[in-house]
N, C-alpha and C positions, 0 to 999 in steps of 0.2 A: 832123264829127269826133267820135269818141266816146272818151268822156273814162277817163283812166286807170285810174279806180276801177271803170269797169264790163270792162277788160279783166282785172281780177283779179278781181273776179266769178267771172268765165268760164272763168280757168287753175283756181279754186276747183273750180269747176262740172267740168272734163276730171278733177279728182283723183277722183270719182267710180266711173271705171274703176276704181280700185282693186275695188269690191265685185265688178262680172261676170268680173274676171281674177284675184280672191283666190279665188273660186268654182272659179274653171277649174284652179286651178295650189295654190292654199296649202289652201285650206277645202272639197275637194271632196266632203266628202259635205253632202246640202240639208240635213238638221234640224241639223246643226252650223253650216252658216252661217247657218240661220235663227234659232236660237239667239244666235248671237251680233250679229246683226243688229237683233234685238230687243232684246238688251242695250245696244246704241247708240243703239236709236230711244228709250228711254226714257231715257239721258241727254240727246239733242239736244233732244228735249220739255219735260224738267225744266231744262234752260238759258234755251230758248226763256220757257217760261213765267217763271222768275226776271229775264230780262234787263228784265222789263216790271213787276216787283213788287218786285226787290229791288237797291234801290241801288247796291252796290257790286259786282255782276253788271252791272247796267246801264250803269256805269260802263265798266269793263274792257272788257264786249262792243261797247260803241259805241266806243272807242280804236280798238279791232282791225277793227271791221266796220263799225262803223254808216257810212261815208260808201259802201259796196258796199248798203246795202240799198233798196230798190223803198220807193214810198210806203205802202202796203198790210203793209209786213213792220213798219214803224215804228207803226203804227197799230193796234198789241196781236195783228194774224196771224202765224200760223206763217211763218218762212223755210222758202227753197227748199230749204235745206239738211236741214230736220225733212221737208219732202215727199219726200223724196229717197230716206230713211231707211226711211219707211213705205209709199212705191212700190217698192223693193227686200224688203222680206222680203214684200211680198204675190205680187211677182211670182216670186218665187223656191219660197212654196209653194204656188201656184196651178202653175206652169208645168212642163214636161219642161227639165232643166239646157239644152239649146242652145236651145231659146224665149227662156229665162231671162235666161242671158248676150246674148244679140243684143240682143232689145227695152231691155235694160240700159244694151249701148253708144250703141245707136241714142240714147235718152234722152241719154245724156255727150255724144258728139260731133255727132249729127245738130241737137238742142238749140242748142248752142254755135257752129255754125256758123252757123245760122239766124236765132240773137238777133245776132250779130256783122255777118252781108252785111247783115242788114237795118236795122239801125240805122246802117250805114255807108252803102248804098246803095239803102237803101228809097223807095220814090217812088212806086208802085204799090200803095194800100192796099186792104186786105182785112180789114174787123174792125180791130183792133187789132194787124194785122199786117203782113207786106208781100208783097209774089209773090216780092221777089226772095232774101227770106231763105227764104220756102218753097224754091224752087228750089235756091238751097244746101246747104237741108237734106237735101233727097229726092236731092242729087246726091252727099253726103257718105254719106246711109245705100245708096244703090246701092251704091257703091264697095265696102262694107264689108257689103255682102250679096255681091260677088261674090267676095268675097274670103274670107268666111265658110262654109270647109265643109262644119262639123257639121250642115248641114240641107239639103235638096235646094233648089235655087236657086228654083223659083217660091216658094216657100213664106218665106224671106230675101225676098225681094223683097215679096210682100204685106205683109211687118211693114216692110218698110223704107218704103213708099208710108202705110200705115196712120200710121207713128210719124208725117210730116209734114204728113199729114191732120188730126190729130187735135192736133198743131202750133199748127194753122194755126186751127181752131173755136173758134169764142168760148165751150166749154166751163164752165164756173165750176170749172174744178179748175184745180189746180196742175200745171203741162205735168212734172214731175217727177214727178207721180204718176199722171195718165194716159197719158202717153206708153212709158212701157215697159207696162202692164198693157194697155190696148189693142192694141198692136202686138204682146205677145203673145197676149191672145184669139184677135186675128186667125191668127198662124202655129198656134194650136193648132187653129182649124177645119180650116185647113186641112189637117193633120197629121190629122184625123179622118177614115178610110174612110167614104164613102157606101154 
């Protein structure tokens, strides 16, 4: 059974789309959304960092959040939410915009589906993970590589495999921050003429 607080987590974790579909529809030129993007990552950092320093931050933010956070976020590290921040403006000016946004959503949905089967139905461990949230993962970013487009399908599909790859590795990053910048490395090789 997984408990309430890490389903809102996760609905937290899908509002995320807002940035690859503010990109595609409201903020479409990049140094304006990386501009402002940056402008965010340095308030979620400057919260982050008070909620551990200063009382009545720390207060407020633990009402509202603290029972949604990982052992590791309580223990003076950045939340997912600050990795999130600083995985989207890297990826966004590192990448071409439809790298940008995919490896973005992949990160929102592909993520969220995979922490959710697998801590519902996980049984099969792998590291610190499970086969079967991989599986929903890489089954949630298929979908939405085939359904995606702006980019010639093998090329969606390697970031879609990359995003739950890279998922799945017992990395020391935050899967918020490598999981969109990976999976677009990847779609940009491949976007590169040999």
């Amino acid at each position: 059974m997984i408990p309430l607080n890490e389903y809102l987590r996760k609905l937290i974790h899908l509002f995320n789309l807002t940035i690859p579909f503010g990109y595609m529809y409201i903020v479409p030129e990049k140094w304006m959304m990386v501009r402002i993007l940056v402008g965010l990552s340095i308030v979620f950092l400057l919260v982050d960092i008070m909620r551990h320093r200063v009382p009545i931050v720390k207060n407020i933010f633990g009402t509202f959040f603290g029972s949604m956070l990982r052992g590791h976020e309580k223990d003076g590290k950045l939340t997912g939410a600050t990795w999130v921040m600083f995985g989207s403006v890297l990826t966004i000016m590192l990448f071409s915009k439809p790298v940008a946004i995919i490896a973005l959503i992949f990160m929102s949905i592909g993520d969220t589906a995979a922490g959710l089967v697998g801590q519902r139905f996980g049984k099969h461990k792998i590291w610190d993970k499970s086969w079967e949230g991989f599986f929903a993962g890489l089954a949630v970013c298929i979908i939405i590589a085939l359904n995606f487009k702006m980019l010639p399908l093998h090329i969606s599909m390697a970031g879609a495999i990359t995003a739950m790859v890279i998922e799945l590795l017992p990395i020391p990053l935050d899967d918020n921050f490598k999981i969109p910048l990976g999976a677009g490395a990847i779609m940009m090789m491949f976007m590169t003429p040999i």
